[in-house]
The first five atom37 places (N, CA, C, CB, O) and aatype in JSON, in Angstrom:
{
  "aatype": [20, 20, 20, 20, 20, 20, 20, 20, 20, 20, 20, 20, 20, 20, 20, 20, 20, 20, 20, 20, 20, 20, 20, 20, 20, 20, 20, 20, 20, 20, 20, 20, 20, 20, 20, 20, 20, 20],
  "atom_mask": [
    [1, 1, 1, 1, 1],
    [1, 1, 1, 1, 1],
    [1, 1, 1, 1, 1],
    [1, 1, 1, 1, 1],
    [1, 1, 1, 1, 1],
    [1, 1, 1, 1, 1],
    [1, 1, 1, 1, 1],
    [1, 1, 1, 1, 1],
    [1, 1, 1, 1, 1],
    [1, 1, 1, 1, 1],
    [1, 1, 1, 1, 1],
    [1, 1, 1, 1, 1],
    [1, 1, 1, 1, 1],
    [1, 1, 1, 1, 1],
    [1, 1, 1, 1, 1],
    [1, 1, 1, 1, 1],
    [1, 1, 1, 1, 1],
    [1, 1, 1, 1, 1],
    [1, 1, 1, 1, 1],
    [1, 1, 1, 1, 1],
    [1, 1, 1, 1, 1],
    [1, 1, 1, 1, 1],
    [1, 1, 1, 1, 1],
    [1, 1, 1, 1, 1],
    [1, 1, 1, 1, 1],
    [1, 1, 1, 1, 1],
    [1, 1, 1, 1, 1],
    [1, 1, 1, 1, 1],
    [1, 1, 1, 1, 1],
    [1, 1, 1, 1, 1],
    [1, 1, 1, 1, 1],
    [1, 1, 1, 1, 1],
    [1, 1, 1, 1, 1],
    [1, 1, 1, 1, 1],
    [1, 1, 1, 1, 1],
    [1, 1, 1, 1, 1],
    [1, 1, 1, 1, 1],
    [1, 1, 1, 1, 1]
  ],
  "atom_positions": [
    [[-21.95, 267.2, 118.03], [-22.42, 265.86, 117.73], [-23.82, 265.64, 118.29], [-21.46, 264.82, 118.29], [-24.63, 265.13, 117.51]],
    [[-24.18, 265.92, 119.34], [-25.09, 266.56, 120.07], [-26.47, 266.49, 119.13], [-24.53, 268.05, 120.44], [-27.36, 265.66, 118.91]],
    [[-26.16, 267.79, 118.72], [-26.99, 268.55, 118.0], [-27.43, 268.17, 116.69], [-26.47, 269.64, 117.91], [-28.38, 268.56, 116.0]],
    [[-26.22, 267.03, 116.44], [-26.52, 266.33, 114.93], [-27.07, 265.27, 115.06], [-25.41, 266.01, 114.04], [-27.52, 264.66, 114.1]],
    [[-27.14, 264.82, 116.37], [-27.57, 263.42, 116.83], [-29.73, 264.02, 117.21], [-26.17, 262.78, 118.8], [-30.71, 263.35, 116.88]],
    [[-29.75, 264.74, 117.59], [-30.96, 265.6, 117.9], [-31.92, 265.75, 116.98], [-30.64, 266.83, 118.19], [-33.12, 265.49, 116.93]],
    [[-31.04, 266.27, 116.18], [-31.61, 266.81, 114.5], [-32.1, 265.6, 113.4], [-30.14, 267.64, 113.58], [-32.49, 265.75, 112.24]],
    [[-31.88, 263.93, 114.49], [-31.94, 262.68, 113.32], [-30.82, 262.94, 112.31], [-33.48, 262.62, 112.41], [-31.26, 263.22, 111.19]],
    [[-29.9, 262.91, 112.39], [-28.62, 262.88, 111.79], [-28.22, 261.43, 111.5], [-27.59, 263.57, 112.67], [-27.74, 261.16, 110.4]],
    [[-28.41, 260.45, 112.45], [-28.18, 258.89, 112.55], [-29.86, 258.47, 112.3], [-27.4, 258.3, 114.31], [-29.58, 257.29, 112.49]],
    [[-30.65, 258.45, 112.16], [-32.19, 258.23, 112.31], [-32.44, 258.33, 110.88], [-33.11, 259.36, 113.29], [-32.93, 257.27, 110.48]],
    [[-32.28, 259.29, 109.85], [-32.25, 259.26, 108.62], [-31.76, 260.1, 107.62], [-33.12, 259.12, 108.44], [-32.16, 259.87, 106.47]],
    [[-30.59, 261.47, 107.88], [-30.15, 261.83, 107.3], [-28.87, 261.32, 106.68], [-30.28, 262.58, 107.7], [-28.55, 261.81, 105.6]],
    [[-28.12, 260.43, 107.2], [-27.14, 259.49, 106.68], [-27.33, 258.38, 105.79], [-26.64, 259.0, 107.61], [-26.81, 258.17, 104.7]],
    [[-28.18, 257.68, 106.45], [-29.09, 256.68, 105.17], [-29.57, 257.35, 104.29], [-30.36, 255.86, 105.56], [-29.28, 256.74, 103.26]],
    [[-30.23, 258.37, 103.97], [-30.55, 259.11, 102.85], [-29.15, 259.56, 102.24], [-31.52, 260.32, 103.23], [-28.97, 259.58, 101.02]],
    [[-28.37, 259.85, 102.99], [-27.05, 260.75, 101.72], [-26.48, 259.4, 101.1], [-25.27, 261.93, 102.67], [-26.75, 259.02, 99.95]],
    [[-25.56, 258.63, 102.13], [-25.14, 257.03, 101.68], [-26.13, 255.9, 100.57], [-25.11, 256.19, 103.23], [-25.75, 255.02, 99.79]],
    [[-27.31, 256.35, 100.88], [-28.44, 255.54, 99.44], [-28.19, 256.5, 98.62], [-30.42, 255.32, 99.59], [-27.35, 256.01, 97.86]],
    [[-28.4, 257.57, 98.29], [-28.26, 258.8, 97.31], [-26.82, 258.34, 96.22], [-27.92, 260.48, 98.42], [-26.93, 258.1, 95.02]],
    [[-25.53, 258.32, 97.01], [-24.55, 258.15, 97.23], [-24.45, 256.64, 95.85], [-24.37, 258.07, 98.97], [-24.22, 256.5, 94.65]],
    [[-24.79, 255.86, 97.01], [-24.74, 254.61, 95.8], [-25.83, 254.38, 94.6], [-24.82, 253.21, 96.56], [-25.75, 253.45, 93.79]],
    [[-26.96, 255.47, 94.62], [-27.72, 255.53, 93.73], [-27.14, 255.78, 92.18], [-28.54, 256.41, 94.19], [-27.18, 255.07, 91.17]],
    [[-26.49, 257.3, 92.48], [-26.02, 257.86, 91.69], [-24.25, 257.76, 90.9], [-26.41, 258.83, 92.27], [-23.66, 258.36, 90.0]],
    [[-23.86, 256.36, 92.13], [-22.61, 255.68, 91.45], [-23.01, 254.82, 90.8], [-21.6, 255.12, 92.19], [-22.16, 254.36, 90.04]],
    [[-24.24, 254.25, 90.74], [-24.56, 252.74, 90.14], [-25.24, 253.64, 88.44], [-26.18, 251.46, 91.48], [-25.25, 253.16, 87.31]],
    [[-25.59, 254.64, 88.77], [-26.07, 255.45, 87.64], [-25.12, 255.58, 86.66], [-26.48, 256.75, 88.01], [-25.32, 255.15, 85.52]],
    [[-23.62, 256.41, 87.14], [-23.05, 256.78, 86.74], [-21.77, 255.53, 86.14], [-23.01, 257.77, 87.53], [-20.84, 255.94, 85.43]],
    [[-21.85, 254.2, 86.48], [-21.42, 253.38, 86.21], [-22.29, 252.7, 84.71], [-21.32, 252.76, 87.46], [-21.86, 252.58, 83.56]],
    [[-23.34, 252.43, 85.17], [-24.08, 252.14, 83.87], [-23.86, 253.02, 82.72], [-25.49, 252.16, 84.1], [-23.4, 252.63, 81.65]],
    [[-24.21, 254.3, 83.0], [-24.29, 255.5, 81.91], [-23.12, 255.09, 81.17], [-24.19, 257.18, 82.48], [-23.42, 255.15, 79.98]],
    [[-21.63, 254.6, 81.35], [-20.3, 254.31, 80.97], [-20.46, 253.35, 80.81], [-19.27, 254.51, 81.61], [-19.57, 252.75, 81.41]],
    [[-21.08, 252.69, 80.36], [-21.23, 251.13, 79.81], [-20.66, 249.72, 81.14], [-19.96, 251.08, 78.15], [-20.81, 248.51, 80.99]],
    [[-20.09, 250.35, 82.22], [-19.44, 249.39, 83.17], [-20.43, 248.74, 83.81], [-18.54, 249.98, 84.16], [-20.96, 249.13, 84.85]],
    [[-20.81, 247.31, 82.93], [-21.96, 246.98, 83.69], [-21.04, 245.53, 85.25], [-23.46, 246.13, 82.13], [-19.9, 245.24, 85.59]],
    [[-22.66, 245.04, 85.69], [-21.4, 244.34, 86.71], [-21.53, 243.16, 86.78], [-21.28, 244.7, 88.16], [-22.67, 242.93, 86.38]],
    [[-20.95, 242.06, 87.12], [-20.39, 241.19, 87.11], [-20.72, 240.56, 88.13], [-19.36, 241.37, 86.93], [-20.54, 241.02, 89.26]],
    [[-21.35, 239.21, 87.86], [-21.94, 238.24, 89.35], [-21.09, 237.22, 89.11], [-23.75, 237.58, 89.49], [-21.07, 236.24, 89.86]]
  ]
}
């Protein structure tokens, strides 16, 4: 944990995968016509 904490693991490799993450669900939701609802 250490070593992942060292490496910016919490600093910006998590925010980058988790944005990625909902980037490419909001993509993949549109692409299927599921648009959303306010």
């Amino acid at each position: 944990f250490e070593a992942f904490e060292e490496a910016g693991g919490h600093d910006d490799k998590c925010p980058s995968v988790t944005g990625n993450a909902a980037k490419w669900t909001a993509k993949v939701l549109l692409d299927e016509g599921i648009e959303p609802t306010l």
